[in-house]
C-alpha positions as CSV (number, residue, x, y, z in Angstrom):
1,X,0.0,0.0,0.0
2,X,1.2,3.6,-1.1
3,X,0.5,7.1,0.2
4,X,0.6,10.4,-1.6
5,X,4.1,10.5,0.3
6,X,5.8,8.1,-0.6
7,X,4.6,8.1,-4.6
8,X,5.9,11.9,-4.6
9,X,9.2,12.1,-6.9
10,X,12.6,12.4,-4.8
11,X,13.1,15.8,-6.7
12,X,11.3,16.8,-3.6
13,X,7.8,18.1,-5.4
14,X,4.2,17.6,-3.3
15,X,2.9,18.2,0.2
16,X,5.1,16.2,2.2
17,X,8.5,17.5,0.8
18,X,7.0,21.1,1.0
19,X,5.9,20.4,4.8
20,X,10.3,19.1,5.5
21,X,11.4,22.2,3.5
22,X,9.0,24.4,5.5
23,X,9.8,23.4,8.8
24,X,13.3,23.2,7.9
25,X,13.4,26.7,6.9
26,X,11.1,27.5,10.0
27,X,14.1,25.9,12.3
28,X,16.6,27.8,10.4
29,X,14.8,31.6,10.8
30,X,15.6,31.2,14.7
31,X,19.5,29.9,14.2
32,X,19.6,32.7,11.7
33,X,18.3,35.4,14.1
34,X,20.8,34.0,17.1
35,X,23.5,34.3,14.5
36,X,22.4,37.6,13.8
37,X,21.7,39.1,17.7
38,X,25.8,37.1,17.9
39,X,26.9,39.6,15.3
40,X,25.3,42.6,16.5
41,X,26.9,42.1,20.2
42,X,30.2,41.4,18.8
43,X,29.7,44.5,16.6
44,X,29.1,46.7,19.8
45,X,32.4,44.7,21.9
46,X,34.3,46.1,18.9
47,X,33.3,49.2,18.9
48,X,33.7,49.7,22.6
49,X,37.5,48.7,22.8
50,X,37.4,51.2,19.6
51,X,36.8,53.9,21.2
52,X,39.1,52.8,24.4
53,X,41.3,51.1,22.6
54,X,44.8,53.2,23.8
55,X,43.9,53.5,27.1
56,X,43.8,49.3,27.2
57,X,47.5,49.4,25.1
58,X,49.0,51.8,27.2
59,X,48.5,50.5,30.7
60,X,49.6,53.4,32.9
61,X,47.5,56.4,30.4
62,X,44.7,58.4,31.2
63,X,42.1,60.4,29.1
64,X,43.8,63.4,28.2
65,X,41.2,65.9,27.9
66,X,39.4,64.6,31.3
67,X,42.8,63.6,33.9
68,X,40.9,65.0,36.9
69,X,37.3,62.9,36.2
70,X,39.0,59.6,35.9
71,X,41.0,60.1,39.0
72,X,37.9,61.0,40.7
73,X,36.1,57.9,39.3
74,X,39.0,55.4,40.1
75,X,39.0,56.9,43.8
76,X,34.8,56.2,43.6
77,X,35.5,52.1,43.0
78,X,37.8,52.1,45.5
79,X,35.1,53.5,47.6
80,X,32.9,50.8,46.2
81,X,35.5,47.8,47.2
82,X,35.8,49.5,50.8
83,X,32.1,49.3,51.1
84,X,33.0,45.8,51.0
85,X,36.0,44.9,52.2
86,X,35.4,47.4,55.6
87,X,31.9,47.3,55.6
88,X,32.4,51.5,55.1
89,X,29.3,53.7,55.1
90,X,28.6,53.9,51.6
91,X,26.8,57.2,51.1
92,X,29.5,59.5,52.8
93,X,33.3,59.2,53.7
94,X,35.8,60.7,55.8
95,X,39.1,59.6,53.5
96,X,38.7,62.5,51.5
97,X,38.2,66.4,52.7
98,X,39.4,65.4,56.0
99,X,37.9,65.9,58.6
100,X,34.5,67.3,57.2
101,X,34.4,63.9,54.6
102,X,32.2,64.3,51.4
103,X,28.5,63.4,50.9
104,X,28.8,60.9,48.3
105,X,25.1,60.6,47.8
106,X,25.4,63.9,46.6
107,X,28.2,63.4,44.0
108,X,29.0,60.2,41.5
109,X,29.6,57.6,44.1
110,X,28.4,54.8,41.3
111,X,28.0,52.4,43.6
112,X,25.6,50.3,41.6
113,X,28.7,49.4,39.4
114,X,31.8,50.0,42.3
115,X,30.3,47.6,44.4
116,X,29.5,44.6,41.8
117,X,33.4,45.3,39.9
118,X,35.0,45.2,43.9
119,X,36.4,41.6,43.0
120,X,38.6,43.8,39.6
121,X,39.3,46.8,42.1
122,X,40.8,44.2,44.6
123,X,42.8,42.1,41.5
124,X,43.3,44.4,39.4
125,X,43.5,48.0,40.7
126,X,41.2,51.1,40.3
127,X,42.1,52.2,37.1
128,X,41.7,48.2,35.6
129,X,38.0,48.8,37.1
130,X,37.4,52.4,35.7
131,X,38.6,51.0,32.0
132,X,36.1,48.1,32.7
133,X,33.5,50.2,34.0
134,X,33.9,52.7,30.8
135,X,34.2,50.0,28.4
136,X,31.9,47.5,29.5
137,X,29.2,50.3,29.4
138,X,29.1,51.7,26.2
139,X,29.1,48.1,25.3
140,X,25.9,46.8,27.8
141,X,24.0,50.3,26.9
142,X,24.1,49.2,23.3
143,X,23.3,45.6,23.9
144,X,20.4,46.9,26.0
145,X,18.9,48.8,23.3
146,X,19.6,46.2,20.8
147,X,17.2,43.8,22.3
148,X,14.5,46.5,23.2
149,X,14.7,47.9,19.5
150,X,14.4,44.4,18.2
151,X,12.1,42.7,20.3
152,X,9.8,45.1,22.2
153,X,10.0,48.2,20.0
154,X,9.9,47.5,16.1
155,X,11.0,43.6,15.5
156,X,13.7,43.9,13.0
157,X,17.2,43.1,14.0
158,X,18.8,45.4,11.1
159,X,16.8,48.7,12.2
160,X,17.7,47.8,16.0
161,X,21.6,47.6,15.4
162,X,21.5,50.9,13.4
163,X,19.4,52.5,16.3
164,X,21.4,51.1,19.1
165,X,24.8,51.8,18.0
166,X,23.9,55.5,17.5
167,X,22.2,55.5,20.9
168,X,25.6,54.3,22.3
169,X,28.8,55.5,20.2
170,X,26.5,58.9,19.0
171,X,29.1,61.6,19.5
172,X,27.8,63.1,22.7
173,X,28.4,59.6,24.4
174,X,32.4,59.1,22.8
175,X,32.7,62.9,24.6
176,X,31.5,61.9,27.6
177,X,33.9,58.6,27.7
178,X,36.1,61.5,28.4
179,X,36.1,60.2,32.1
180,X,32.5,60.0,32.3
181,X,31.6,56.2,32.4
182,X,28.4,56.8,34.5
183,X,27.0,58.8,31.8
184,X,28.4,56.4,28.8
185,X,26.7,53.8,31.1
186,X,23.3,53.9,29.8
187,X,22.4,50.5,29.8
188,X,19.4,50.3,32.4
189,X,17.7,53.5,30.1
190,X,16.5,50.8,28.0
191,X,15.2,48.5,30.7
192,X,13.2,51.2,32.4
193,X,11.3,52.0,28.9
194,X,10.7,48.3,28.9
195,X,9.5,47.7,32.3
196,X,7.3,50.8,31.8
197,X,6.0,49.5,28.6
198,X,4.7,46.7,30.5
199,X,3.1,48.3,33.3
200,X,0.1,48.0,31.4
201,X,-0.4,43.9,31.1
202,X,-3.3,42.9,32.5
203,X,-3.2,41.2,35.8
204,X,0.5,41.8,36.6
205,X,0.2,45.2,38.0
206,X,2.7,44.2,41.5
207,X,5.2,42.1,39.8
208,X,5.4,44.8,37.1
209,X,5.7,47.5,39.0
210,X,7.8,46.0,41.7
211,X,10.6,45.6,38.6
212,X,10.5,49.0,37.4
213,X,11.1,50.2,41.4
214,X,14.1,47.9,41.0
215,X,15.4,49.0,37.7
216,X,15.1,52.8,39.2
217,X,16.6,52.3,41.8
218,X,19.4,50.7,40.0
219,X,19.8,53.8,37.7
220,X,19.4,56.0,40.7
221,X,22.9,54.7,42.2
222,X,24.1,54.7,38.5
223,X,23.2,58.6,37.5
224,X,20.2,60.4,38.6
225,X,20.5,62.9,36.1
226,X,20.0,60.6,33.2
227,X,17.4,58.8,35.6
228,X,16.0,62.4,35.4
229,X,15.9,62.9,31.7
230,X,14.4,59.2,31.0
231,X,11.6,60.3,33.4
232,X,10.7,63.1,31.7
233,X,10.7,61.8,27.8
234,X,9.1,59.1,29.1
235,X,6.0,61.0,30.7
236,X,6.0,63.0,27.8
237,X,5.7,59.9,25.2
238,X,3.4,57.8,27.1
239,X,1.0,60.7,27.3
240,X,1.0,61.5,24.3
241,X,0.6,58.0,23.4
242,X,-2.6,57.6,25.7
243,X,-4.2,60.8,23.6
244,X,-3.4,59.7,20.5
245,X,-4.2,56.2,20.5
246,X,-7.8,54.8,22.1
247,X,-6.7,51.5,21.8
248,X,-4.2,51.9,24.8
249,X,-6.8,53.5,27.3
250,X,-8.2,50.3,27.9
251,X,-4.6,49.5,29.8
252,X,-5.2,52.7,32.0
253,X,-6.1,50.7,35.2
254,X,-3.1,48.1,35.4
255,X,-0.9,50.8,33.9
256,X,-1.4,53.1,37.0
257,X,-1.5,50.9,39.6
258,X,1.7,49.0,38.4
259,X,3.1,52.6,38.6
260,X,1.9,53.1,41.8
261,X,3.3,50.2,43.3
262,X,6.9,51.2,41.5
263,X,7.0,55.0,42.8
264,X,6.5,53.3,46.4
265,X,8.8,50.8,46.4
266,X,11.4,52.9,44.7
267,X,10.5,55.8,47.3
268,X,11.0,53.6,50.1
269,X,14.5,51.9,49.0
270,X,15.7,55.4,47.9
271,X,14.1,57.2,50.9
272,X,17.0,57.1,53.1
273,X,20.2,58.0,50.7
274,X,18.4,60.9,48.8
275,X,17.9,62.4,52.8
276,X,21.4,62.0,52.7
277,X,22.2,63.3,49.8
278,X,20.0,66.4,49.9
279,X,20.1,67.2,53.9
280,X,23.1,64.7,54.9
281,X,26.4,66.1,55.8
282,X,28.0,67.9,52.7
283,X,24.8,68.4,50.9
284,X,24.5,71.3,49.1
285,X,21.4,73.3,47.4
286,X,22.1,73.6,43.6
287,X,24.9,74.1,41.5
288,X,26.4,77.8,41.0
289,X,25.2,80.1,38.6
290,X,28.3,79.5,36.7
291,X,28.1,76.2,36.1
292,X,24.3,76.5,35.5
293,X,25.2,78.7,32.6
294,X,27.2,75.7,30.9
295,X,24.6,75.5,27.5
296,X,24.5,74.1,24.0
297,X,25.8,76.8,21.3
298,X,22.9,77.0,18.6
299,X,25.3,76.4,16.3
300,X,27.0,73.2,17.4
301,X,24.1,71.0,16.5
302,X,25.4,71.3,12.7
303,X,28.7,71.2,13.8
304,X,31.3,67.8,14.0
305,X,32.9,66.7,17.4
306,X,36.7,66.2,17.8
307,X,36.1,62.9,18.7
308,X,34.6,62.3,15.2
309,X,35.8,61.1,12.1
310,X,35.1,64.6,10.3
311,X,35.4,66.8,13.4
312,X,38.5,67.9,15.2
313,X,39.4,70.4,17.8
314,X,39.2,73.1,15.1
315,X,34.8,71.9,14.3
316,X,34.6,72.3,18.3
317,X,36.6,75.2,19.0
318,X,34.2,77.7,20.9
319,X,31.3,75.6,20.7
320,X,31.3,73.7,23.9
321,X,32.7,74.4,27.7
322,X,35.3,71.2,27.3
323,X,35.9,68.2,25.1
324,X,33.5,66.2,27.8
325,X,30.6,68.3,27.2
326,X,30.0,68.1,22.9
327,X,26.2,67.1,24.1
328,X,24.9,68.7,20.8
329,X,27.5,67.8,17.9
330,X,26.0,65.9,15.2
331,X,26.5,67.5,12.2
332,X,24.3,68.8,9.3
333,X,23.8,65.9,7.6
334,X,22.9,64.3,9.7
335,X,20.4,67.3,11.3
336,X,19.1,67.3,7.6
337,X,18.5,63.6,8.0
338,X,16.4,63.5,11.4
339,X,13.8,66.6,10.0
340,X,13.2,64.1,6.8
341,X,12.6,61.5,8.8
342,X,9.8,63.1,11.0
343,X,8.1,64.7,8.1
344,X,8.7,60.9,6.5
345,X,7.1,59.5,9.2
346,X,4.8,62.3,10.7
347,X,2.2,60.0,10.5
348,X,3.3,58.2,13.5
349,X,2.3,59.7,16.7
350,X,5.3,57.8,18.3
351,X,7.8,59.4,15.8
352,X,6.0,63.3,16.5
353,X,6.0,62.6,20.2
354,X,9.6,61.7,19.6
355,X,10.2,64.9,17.4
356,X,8.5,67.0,20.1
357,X,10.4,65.8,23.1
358,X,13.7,66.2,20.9
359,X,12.8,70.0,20.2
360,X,12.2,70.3,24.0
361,X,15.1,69.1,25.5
362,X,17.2,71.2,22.8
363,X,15.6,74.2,23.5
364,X,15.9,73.4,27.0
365,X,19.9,72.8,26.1
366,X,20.3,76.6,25.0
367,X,20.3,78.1,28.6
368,X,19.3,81.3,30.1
369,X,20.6,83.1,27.0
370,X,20.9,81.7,23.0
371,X,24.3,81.6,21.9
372,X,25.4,81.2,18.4
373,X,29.0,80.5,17.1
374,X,29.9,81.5,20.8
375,X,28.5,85.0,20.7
376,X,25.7,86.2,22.5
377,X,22.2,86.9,21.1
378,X,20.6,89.0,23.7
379,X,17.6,86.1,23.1
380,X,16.6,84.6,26.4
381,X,16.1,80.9,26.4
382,X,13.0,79.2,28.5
383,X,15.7,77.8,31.1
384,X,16.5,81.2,32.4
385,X,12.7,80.9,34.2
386,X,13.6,77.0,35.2
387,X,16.9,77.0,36.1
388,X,16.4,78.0,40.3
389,X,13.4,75.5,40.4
390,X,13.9,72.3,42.9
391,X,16.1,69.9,41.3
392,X,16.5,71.5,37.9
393,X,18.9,73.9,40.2
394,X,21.0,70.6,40.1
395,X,21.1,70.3,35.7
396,X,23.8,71.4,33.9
397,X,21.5,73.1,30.8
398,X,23.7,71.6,28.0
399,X,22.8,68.3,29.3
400,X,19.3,68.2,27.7
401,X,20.9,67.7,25.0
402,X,22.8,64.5,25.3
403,X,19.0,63.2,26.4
404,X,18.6,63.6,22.0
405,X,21.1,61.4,21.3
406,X,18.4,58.2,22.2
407,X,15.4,59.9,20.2
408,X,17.9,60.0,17.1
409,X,18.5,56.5,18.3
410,X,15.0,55.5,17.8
411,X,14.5,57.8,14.5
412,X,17.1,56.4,12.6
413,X,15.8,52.7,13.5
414,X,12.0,53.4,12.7
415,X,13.4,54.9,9.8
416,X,15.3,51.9,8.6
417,X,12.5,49.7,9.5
418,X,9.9,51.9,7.3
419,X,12.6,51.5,4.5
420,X,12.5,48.1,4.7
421,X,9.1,47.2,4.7
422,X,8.9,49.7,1.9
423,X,11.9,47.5,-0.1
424,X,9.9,44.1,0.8
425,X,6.4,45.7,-0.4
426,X,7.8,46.7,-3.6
427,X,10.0,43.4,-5.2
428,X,11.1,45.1,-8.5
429,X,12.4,48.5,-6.6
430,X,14.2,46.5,-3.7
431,X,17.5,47.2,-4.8
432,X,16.8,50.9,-5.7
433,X,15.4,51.0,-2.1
434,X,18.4,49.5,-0.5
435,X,20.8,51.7,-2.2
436,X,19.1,54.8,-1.6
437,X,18.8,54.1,2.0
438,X,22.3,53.1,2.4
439,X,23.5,56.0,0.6
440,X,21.9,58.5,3.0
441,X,22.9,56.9,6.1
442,X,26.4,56.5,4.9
443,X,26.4,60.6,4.2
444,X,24.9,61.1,7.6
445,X,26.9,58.8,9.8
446,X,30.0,58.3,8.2
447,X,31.3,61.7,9.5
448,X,30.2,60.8,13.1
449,X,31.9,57.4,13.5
450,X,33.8,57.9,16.4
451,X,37.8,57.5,17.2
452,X,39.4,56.4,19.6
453,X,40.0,58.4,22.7
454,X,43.4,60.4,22.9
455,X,45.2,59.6,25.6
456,X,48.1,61.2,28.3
457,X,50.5,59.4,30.3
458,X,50.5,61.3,33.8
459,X,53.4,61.1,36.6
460,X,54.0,57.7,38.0
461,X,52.4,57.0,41.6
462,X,55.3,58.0,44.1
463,X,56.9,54.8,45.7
464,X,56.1,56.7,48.7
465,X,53.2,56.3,48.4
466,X,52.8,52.7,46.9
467,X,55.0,51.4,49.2
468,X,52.9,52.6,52.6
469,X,55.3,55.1,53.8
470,X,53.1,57.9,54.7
471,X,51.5,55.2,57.1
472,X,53.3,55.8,59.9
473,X,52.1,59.8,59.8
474,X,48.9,58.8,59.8
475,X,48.4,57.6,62.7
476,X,45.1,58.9,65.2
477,X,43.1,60.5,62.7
478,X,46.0,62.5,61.2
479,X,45.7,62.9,57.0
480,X,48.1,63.6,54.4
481,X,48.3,67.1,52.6
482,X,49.7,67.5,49.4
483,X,51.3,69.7,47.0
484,X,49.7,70.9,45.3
485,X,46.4,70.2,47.1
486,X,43.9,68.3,45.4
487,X,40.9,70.4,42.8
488,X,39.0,70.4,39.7
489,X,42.1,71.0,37.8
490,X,44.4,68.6,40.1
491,X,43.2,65.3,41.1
492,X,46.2,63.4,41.4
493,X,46.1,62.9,44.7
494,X,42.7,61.2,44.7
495,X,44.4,58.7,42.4
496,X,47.0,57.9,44.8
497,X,44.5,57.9,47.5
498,X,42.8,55.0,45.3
499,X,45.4,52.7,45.2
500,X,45.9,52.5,48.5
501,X,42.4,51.2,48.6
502,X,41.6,54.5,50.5
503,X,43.6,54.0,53.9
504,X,45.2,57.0,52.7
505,X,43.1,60.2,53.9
506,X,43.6,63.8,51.8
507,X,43.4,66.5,53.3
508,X,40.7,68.9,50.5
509,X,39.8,66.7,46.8
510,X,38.1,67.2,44.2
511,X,34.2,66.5,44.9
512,X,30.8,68.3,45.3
513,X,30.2,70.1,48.3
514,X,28.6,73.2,50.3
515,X,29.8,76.7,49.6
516,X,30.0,78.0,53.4
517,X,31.6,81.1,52.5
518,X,29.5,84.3,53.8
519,X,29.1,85.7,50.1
520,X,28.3,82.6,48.7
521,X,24.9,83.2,47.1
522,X,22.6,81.3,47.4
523,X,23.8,79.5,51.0
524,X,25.5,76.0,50.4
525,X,25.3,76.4,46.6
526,X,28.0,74.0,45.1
527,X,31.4,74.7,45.1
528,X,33.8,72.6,43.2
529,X,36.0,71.5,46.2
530,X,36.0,72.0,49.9
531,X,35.6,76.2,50.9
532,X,39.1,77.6,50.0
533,X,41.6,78.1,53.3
534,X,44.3,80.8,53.4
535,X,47.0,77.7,52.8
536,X,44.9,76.1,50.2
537,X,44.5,79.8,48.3
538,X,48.2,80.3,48.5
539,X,49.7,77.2,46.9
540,X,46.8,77.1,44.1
541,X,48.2,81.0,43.2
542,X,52.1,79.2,43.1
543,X,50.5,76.7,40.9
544,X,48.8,78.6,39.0
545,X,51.7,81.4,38.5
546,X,55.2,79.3,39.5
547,X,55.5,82.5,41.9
548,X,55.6,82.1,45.9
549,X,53.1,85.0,47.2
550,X,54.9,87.5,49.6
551,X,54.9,85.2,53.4
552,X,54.3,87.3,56.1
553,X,53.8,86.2,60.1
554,X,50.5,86.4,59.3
555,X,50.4,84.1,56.7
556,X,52.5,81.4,58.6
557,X,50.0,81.3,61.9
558,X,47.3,80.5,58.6
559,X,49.3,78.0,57.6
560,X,49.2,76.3,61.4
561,X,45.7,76.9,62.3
562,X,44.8,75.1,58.5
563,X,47.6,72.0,58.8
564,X,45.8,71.7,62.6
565,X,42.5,71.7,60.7
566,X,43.3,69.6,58.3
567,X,45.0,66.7,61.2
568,X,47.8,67.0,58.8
569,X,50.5,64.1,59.6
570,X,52.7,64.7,56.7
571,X,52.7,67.2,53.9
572,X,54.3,65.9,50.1
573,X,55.0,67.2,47.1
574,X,55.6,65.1,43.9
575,X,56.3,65.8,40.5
576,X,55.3,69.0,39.5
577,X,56.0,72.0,37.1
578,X,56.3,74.7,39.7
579,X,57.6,72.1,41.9
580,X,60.5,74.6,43.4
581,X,58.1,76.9,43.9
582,X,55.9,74.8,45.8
583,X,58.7,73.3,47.9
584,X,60.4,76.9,48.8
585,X,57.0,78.0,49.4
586,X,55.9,75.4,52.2
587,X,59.6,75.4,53.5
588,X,59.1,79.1,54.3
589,X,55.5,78.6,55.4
590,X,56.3,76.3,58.1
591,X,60.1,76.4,58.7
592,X,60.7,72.5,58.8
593,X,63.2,71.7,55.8
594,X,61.7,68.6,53.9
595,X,63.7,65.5,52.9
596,X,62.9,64.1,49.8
597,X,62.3,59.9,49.8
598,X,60.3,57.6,47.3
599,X,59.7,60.4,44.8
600,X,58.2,63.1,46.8
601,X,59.5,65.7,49.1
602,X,58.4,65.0,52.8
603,X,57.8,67.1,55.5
604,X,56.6,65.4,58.5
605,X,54.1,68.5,60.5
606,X,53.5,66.5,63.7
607,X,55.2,69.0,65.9
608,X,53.2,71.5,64.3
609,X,49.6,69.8,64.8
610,X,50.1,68.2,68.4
């Protein structure tokens, strides 16, 4: 006895050889779309040792155009591996800016990544952990968008990869791997969109909104700013989404109450460190009006970053504050580009509620007053009515910008996705399609691809330090001063500090903290350091000039009462420029003659202090 099977011709013709093929080719789509997700990972692990590729060959360089940041940051994951290895108080610490300490809530303590890398800190050092840390993130925050672009957002692996490389290696994130990796770190973004997406499944309302709480609060010990940002684009989008689209009211119910439960769990796990942070000790009320005036230049939103393949220090000259801070560089073309696409698309209400929020957070980016090719225009941006309120005292303005760099993300991938659904719809003008497309995102992204990150080699770490002896100074509370001592624009020290795994205390550093100087205005506004001290105000003027100030009697009791107040053990000077100055300077200052051992000069101001 036959069947229709078996009498079907081995050429492979009829229903059964058509039901094989089909299940073959059904068992090969999801080996093809593993392949694929492979490919796009890889891609991203590529890019990120790109971009940090000479700071992984040269194993004792630093960022050059950020020095002071990284050293800040490696002293942070040695904080981190303290947290674990002395059970230290994670939120504020005494090693630095002895003997007030610094409120660590209220600066980039991190220690959502410090505290999981502690195990690298330990092995490997602080700077090992930093380049992980840095790396590893621009790597995770593409990953992260990957999968939501591909499987949550639009479905098409291509689109995703195009959308979530941008959202990672986009210029304003290669400027900020300037010694920024909390802000490069923008992996849990993606996860937060996700778990808010799902707020609105039907009968999951706890578990759903007990998982965005966690994911907060994750970003919260990550960067609240960016935490900031994402909660604002996404209230804008998912209202607009609920106006536009009656489908989606219907998830009001589970929707709310899942966010309900995720503002309470998240208020009661950050409750505690954000007292800290903003009424803690060294908390402070907003940053300074300087600092709040940092904005986006109109005219760098058409310009090219240095860190781009077509910009250079000459394309940013003017246009932004520092190399760190090229939040709005991404060219004309590609400018041109992103309007096409929202008039392409304006049919979407997710792409015009993505156009809108984009326009926002630029204008928001200009400041208190427009600037164009770094001149003035008298025109007075919306931030100058925003800027004093509650925590937007705390936002640097040209940050709203950086929070475009994920809404060109998604732009450029529902583009790409549009384009191919308009290539399979229309067989005979595929390849048109596909070149056409190509072609304009070549023009428009080629010029942004991002190189690698130029890099400094800084003094080695005195053997005087490394090799513990500035222990034996240190002994009942006492800290180490040094020469210069540590600011914004000198942070070696906090390096050193680091890899001693922080047993070695600074006197000052370079943090975030009050402004308790009578004219300070308004009280406790942020200061970049701890409040200037005659002693610290006269070696920053030798380092600044090479010059030692006229010393008077006067100016020698200062420099007592301020050693005293620092508990200073031991005051040392390592390499430096002005390095004669400094030494002749602290010599005359205190009249003890220093001796110079494992590459620094030493001058041991216990009688002084007792």
């Amino acid at each position: 006895m036959t069947t229709p099977e078996s009498d079907a011709p081995s050429g492979g013709d009829g229903p059964a050889a058509a039901s094989v093929e089909g299940a073959s080719a059904d068992a090969r789509r999801p080996r093809r779309g593993k392949v694929a997700d492979l490919v796009a990972v890889l891609s991203f692990v590529v890019l990120g040792f790109w971009v940090t590729c000479r700071l992984w060959l040269d194993p004792g360089g630093t960022v050059r155009d950020n020095q002071s940041d990284q050293s800040q940051f490696e002293w942070m994951m040695a904080h981190g591996a303290r947290v674990i290895t002395h059970f230290a108080y994670p939120f504020h610490s005494d090693q630095m800016n002895v003997p007030d300490g610094v409120n660590l809530m209220a600066n980039t303590s991190v220690l959502s990544i410090s505290l999981p890398l502690t195990p690298i800190t330990l092995l490997l050092g602080p700077r090992a952990s930093f380049l992980v840390f840095l790396t590893a993130g621009m790597i995770a925050t593409a990953t992260a968008w990957y999968f939501l672009l591909s499987r949550v957002l639009i479905g098409s692996r291509g689109p995703a990869w195009l959308g979530a490389g941008f959202c990672a290696f986009a210029p304003a994130m290669v400027s900020h791997a300037n010694g920024h990796p909390n802000i490069v770190s923008q992996f849990v973004v993606p996860l937060i969109i996700w778990r808010t997406l799902r707020l609105g499944d039907g009968g999951r309302w706890l578990r759903n909104g007990v998982l965005l709480a966690l994911v907060i609060v994750w970003q919260a010990f990550l960067n609240l700013e960016i935490l900031l940002m994402t909660a604002i684009g996404l209230g804008v989008v998912v209202g607009v989404l609920a106006l536009g689209r009656a489908d989606l009211r219907t998830r009001t119910r589970p929707f709310l109450a899942g966010l309900a439960v995720a503002a309470v769990v998240a208020g009661l796990l950050l409750a505690y460190p954000l007292y800290v942070q903003f009424f803690g000790p060294g908390a402070y009320s907003g940053l300074s009006r300087l600092i709040r005036g940092y904005s986006s230049d109109l005219a760098s939103f058409v310009a090219y970053s240095r860190e781009s393949l077509a910009g250079s220090p000459r394309t940013a000259a003017g246009l932004a504050k520092n190399p760190t801070e090229e939040n709005s560089f991404f060219g004309w073309a590609l400018v041109v580009l992103v309007i096409a696409l929202v008039w392409w698309l304006r049919r979407s209400v997710v792409v015009l509620a993505l156009a809108g929020l984009g326009l926002l957070f630029a204008v928001l980016s200009l400041g208190r007053e427009v600037r164009f090719d770094n001149k003035g225009t008298g025109v007075p941006g919306p931030w100058a009515a925003l800027e004093n309120l509650p925590i937007l005292h705390s936002v640097v303005p040209t940050r709203w910008a950086l929070a475009i760099t994920p809404i060109i993300g998604l732009l450029l991938a529902y583009g790409a996705e549009r384009a191919r659904q308009l290539a399979d719809s229309h067989p005979t003008a595929r390849g048109q399609i596909r070149f056409v497309t190509a072609t304009v995102l070549v023009m428009a992204l080629l010029p942004i691809v991002p190189t690698p990150l130029p890099v400094t080699r800084p003094d080695p770490i005195p053997t005087f330090v490394t090799g513990g002896a500035w222990r034996q100074y240190v002994a009942g509370g006492r800290s180490v001063v040094t020469l210069p001592l540590p600011d914004t624009t000198y942070a070696e020290p906090l390096r050193w500090s680091a890899v001693t795994r922080l047993d070695m205390p600074l006197a000052r550093g370079y943090f975030l903290g009050p402004d308790t100087r009578p004219s300070a205005d308004p009280p406790k506004v942020a200061l970049f350091g701890a409040t200037p001290r005659p002693t610290s105000s006269f070696f920053a003027t030798i380092r600044r000039s090479g010059a030692v100030p006229p010393i008077t009697p006067q100016s020698r009791v200062r420099a007592v009462d301020d050693l005293r107040f620092w508990r200073a053990g031991v005051v040392i000077l390592g390499p430096h420029e002005h390095e004669d100055a400094l030494r002749r300077g602290m010599t005359e200052l205190t009249g003890i003659q220093p001796t110079f051992t494992g590459g620094v000069w030493v001058w041991d101001v216990r009688p002084l202090t007792d």
